[in-house]
ZADO-565082 format. One record per residue: residue in three letters; x, y, z of N, C-alpha, C, O in turn. Coordinates in steps of 0.02 Angstrom, whole numbers. Layout:
<recs>
+-----+--------+--------+--------+--------+--------+--------+--------+--------+--------+--------+--------+--------+
!  aa !    n_X !    n_Y !    n_Z !   ca_X !   ca_Y !   ca_Z !    c_X !    c_Y !    c_Z !    o_X !    o_Y !    o_Z !
+-----+--------+--------+--------+--------+--------+--------+--------+--------+--------+--------+--------+--------+
! ALA !      X !      Y !      Z !      X !      Y !      Z !      X !      Y !      Z !      X !      Y !      Z !
...
+-----+--------+--------+--------+--------+--------+--------+--------+--------+--------+--------+--------+--------+
</recs>
This chain:
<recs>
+-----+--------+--------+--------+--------+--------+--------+--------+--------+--------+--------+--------+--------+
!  aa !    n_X !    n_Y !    n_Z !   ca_X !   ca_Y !   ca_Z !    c_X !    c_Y !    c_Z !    o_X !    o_Y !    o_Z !
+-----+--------+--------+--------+--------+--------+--------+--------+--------+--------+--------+--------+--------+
! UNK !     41 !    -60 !      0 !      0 !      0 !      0 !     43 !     63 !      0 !     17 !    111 !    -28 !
! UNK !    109 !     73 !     28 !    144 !    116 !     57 !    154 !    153 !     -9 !    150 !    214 !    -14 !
! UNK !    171 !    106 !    -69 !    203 !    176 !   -128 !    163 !    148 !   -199 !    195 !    139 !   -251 !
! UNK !     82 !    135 !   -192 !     43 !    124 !   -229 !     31 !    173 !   -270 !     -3 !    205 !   -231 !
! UNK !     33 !    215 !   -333 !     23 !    270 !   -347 !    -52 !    276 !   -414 !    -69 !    322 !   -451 !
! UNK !    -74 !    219 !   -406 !   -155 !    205 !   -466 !   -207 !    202 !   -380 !   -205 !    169 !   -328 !
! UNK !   -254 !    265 !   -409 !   -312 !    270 !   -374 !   -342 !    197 !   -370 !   -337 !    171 !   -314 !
! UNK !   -371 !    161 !   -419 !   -406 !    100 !   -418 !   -356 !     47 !   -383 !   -384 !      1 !   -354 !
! UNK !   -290 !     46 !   -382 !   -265 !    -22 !   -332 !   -260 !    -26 !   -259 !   -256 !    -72 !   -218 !
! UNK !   -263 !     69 !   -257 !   -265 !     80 !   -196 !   -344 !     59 !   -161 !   -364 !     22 !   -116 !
! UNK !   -367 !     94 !   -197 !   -452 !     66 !   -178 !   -463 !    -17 !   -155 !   -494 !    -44 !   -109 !
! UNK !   -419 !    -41 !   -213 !   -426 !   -131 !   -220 !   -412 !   -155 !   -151 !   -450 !   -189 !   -117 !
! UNK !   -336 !   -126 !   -130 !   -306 !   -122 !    -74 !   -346 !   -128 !    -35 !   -373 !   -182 !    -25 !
! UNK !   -363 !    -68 !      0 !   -415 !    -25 !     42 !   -474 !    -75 !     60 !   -495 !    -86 !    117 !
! UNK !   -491 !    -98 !     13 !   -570 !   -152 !     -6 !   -565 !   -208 !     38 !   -607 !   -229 !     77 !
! UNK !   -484 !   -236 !     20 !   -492 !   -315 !     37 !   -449 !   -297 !     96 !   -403 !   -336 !     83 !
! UNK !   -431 !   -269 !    148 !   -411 !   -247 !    223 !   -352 !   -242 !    226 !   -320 !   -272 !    269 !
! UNK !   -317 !   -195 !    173 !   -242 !   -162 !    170 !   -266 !   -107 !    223 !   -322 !    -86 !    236 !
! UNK !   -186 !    -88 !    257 !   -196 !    -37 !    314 !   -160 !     30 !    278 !   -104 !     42 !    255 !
! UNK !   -233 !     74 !    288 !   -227 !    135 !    246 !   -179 !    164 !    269 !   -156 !    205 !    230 !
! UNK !   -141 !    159 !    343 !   -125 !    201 !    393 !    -51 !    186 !    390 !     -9 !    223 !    416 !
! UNK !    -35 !    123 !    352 !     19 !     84 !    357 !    100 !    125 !    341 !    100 !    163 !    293 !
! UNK !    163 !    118 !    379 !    212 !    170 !    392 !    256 !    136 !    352 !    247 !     76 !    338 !
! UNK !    332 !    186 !    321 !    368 !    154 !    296 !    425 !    169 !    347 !    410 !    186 !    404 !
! UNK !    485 !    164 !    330 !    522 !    154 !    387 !    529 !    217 !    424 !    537 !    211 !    485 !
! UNK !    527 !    273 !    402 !    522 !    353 !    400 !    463 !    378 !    444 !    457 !    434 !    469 !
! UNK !    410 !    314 !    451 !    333 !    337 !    468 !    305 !    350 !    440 !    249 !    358 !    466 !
! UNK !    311 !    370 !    351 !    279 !    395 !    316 !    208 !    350 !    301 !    211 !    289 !    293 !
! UNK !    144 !    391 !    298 !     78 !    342 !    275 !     82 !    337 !    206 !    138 !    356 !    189 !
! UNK !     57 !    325 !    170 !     27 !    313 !     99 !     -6 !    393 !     68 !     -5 !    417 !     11 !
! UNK !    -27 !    411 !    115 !    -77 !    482 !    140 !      3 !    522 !    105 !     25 !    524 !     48 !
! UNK !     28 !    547 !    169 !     89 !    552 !    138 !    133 !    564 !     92 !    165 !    615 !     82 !
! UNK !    132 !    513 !     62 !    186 !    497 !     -8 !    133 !    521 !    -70 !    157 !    547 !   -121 !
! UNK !     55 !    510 !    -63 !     32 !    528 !   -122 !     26 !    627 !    -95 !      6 !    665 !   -139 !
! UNK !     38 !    647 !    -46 !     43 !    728 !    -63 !     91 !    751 !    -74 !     93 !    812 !    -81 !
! UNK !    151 !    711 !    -78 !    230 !    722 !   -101 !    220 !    738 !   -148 !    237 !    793 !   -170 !
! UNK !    169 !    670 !   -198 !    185 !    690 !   -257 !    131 !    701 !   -312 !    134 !    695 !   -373 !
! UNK !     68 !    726 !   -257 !     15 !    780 !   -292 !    -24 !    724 !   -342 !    -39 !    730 !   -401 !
! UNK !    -35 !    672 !   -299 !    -82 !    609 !   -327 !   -149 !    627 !   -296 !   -157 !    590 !   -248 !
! UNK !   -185 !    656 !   -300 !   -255 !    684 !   -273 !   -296 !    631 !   -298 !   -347 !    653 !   -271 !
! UNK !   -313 !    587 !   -323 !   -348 !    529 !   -338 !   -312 !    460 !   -284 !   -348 !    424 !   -250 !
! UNK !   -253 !    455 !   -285 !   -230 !    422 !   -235 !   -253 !    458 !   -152 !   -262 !    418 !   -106 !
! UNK !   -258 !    512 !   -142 !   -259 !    535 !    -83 !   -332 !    543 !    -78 !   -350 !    557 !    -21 !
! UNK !   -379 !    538 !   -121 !   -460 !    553 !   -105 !   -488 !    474 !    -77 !   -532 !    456 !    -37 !
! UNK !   -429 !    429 !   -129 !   -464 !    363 !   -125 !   -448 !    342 !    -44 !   -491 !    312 !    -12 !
! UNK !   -377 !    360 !    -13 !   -378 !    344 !     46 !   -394 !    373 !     93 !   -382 !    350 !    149 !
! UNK !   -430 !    439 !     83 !   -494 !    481 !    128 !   -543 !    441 !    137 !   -563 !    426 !    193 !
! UNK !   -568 !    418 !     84 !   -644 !    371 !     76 !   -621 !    310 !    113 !   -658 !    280 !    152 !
! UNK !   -567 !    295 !    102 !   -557 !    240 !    135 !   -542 !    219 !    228 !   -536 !    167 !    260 !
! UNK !   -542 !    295 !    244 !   -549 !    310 !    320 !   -467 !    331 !    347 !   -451 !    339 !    406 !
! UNK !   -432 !    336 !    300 !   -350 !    345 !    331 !   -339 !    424 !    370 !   -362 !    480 !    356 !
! UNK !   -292 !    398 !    428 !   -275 !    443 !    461 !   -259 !    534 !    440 !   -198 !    533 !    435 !
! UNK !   -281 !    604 !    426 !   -257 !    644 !    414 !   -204 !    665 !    455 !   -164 !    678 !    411 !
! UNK !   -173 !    679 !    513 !   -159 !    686 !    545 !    -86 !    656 !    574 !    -48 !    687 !    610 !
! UNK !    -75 !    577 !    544 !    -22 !    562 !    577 !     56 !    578 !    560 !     63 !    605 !    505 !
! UNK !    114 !    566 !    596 !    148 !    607 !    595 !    206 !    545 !    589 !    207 !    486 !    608 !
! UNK !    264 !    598 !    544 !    321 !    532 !    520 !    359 !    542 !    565 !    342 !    570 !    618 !
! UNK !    420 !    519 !    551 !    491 !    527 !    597 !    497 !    588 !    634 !    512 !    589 !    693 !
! UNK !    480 !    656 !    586 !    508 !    723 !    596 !    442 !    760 !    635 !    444 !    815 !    661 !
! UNK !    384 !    714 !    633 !    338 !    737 !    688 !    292 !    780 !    611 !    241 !    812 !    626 !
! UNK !    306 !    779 !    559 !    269 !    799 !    495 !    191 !    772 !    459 !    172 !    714 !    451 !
! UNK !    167 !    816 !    447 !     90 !    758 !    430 !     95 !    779 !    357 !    147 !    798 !    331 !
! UNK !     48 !    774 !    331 !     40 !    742 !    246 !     34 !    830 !    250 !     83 !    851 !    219 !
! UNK !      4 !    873 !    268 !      8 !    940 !    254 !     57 !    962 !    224 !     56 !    992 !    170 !
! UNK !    123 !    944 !    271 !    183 !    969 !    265 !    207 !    948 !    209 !    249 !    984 !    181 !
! UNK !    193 !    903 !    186 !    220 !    852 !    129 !    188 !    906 !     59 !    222 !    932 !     15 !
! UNK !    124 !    907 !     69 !     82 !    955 !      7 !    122 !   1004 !      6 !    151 !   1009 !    -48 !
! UNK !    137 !   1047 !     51 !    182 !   1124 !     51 !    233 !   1092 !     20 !    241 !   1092 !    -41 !
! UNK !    267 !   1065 !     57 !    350 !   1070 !     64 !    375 !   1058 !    -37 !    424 !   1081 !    -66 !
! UNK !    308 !   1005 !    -71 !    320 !   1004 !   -131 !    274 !   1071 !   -197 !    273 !   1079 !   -258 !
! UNK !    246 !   1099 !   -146 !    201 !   1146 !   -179 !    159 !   1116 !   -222 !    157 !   1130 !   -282 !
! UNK !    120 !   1069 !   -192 !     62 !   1042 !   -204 !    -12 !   1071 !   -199 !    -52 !   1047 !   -159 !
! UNK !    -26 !   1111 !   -231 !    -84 !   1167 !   -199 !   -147 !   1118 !   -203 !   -189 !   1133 !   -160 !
! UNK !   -165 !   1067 !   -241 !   -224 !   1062 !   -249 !   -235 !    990 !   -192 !   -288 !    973 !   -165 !
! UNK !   -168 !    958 !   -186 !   -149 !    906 !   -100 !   -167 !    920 !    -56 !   -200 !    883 !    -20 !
! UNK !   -148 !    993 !    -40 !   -155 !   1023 !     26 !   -230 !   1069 !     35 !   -247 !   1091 !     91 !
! UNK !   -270 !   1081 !    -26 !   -327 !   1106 !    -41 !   -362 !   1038 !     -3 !   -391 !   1042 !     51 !
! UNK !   -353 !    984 !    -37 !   -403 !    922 !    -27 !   -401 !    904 !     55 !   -446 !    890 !     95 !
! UNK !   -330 !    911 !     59 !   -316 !    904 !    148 !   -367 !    952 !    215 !   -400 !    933 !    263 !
! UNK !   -351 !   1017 !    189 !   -398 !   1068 !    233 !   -463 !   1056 !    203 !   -506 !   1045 !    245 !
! UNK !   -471 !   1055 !    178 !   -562 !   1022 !    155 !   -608 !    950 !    200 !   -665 !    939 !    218 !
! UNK !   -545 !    919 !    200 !   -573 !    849 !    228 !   -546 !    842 !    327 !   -547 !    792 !    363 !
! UNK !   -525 !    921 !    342 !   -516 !    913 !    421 !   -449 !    893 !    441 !   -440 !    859 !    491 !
! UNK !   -384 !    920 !    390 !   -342 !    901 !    410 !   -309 !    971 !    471 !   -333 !   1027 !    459 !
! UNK !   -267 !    967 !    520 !   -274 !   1001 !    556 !   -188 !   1047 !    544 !   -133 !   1025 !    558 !
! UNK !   -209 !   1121 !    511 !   -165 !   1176 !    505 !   -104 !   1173 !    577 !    -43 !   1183 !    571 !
! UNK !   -134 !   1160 !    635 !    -97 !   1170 !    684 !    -55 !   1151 !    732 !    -44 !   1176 !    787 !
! UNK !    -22 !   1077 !    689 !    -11 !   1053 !    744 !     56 !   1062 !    714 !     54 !   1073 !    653 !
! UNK !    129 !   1060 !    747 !    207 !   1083 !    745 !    242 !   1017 !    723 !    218 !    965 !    745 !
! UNK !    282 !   1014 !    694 !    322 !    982 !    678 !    391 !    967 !    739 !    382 !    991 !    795 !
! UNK !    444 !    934 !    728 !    493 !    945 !    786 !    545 !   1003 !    804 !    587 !   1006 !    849 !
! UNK !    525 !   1055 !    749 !    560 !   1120 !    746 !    508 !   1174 !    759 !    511 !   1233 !    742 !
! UNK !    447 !   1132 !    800 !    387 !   1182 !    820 !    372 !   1228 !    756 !    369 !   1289 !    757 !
! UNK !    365 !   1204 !    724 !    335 !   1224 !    643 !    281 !   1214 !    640 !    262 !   1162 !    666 !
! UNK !    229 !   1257 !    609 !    169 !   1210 !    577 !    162 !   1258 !    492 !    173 !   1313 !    468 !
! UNK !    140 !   1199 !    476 !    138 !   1203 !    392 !    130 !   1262 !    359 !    155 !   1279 !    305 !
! UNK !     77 !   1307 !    413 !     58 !   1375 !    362 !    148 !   1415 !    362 !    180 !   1442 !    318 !
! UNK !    163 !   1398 !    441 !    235 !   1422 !    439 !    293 !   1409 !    414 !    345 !   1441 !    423 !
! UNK !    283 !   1346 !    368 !    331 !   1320 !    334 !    324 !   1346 !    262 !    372 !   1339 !    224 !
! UNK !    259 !   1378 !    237 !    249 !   1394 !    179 !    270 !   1478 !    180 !    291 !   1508 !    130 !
! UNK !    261 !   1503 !    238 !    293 !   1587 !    237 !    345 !   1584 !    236 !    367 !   1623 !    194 !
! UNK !    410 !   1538 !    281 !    479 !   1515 !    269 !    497 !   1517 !    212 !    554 !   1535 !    196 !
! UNK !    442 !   1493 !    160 !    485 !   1490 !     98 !    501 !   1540 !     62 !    529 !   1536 !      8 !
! UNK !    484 !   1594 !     90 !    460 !   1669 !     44 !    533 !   1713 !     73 !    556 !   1760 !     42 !
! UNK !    559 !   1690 !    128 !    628 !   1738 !    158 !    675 !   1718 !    123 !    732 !   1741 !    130 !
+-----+--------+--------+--------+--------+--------+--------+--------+--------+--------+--------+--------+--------+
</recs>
């Protein structure tokens, strides 16, 4: 499940009791890796499918950070839409909106 990148296998996945939530060695979810890389069909399918918004990798980072950090606008659109939470800090007491003004200095 971890670096599935077709909406429908993920679904397939998802269907027959793959764990949406599931970490790679980093902690990274699936959630994750598809807002790295601005798979919004991968990331809707594992919304529907009940996966964590919220959880956090190695660096204490959630899939938010992941949408910014690659300038993913329409990742991180789908993320705050579906209750992902703007506020929580990373391990450098960061949070995402503040990682996106960082980028502007």
């Amino acid at each position: 499940m971890i670096h599935c990148t077709y909406s429908k296998v993920a679904d397939c996945l998802a269907r027959h009791g793959c764990d949406v939530n599931q970490t790679n060695r980093f902690k990274e979810t699936p959630l994750m890796l598809a807002a790295q890389r601005g798979n919004t069909d991968v990331m809707q399918t594992l919304i529907l499918a009940g996966c964590q918004l919220d959880c956090v990798d190695s660096k204490k980072r959630t899939a938010l950070y992941s949408a910014i950090d690659q300038r993913h606008v329409n990742s991180f659109r789908l993320l705050i839409q579906n209750g992902a939470n703007m506020n929580l800090t990373d391990f450098k007491k960061v949070t995402p909106l503040m990682l996106e003004l960082l980028s502007f200095v």
